[in-house]
C-alpha positions as CSV (number, residue, x, y, z in Angstrom):
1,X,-1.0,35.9,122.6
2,X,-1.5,38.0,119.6
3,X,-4.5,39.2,117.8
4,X,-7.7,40.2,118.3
5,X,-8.8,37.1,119.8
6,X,-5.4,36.5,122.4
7,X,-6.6,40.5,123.5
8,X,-10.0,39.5,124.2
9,X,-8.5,36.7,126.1
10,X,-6.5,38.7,128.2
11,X,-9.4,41.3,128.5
12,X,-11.7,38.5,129.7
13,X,-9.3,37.4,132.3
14,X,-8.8,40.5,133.6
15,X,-12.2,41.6,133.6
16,X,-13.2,37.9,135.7
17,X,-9.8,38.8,138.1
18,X,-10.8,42.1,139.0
19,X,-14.6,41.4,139.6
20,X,-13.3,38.2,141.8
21,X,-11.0,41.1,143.6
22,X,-14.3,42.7,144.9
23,X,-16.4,40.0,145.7
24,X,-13.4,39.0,147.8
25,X,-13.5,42.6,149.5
26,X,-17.1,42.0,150.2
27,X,-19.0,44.2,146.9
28,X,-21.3,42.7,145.1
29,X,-20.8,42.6,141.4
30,X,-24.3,44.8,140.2
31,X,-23.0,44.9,137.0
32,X,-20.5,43.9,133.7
33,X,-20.0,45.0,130.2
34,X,-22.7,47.7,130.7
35,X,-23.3,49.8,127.9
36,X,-24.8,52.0,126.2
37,X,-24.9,54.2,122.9
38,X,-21.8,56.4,124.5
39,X,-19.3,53.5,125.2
40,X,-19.4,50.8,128.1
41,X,-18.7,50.6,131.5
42,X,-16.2,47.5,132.5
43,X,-17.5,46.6,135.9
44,X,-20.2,48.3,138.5
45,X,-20.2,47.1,141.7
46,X,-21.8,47.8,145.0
47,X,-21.3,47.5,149.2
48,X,-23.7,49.2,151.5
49,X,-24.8,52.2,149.9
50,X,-21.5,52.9,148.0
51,X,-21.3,52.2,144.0
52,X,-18.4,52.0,142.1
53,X,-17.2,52.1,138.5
54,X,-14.2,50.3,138.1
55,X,-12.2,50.6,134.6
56,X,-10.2,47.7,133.9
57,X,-6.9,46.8,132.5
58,X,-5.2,44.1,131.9
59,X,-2.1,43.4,130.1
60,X,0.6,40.1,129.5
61,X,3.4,42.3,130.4
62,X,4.6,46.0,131.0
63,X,6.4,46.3,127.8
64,X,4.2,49.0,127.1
65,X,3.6,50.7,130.1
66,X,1.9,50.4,133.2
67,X,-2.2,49.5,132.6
68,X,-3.1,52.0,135.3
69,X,-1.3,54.7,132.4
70,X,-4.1,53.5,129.8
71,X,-6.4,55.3,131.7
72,X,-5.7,59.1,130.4
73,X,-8.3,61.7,131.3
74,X,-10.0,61.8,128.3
75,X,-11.2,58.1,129.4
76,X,-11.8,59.2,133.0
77,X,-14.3,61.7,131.5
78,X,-16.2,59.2,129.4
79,X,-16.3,57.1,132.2
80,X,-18.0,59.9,134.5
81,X,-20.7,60.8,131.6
82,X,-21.4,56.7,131.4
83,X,-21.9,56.6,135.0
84,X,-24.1,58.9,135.3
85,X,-26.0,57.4,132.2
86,X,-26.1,54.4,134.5
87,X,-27.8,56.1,137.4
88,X,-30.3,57.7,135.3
89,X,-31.5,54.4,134.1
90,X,-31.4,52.6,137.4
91,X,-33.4,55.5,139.0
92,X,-34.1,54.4,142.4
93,X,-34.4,57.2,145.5
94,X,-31.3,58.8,144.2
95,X,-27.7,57.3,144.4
96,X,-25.2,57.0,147.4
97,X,-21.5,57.6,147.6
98,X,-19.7,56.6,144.3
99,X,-16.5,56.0,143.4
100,X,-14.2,55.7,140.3
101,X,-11.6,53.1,140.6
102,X,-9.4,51.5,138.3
103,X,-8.2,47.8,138.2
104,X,-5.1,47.0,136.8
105,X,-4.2,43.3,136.0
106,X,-0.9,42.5,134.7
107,X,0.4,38.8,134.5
108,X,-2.9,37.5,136.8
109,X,-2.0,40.0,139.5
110,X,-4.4,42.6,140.3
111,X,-4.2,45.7,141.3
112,X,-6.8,47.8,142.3
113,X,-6.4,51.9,142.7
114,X,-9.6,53.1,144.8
115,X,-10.8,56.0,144.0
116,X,-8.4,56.6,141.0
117,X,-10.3,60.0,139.9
């Protein structure tokens, strides 16, 4: 697939494979697509007490690199300011554990790295 609309194909699939990763591992998906004025957050999900924030990845092939190597420190950053955007706004009694993970889909397969940074 090329263009805009084969990558937000490929996105979508990826985004649905990962999230059906952690409901298999027994999280429940709180959140997808969240965003705000400072960029989006991919997937947000939650078991017990621990939250994470999963970036996700996907790609048709590796002919570019690994999809876990997309996710360059300058992304990891962003990804900590829009998390705790996120818990801000949800408020609550104040937040468990959290974790940053990344989810790395390549040909339907996924791979998930917990705790990635």
């Amino acid at each position: 697939m090329t263009g805009a609309s084969g990558r937000r194909s490929v996105w979508s699939a990826g985004e649905e494979a990962a999230a059906g990763w952690y409901q298999e591992h027994g999280y429940e998906v709180v959140a997808r697509n969240w965003r705000c004025r400072h960029g989006e957050i991919d997937l947000i999900a939650r078991r017990g007490r621990l939250l994470v924030f999963c970036e996700v990845k996907a790609r048709t092939s590796d002919a570019f690199g690994s999809p876990l190597e997309a996710v360059t420190p300058t992304k990891q950053a962003r990804l900590r300011r829009l998390a705790a955007t996120w818990l801000e706004q949800a408020g609550g009694s104040g937040p468990g554990p959290i974790r940053f993970d990344v989810a790395a889909v390549l040909g339907g397969q996924v791979e998930v790295v917990e705790n990635a940074f």
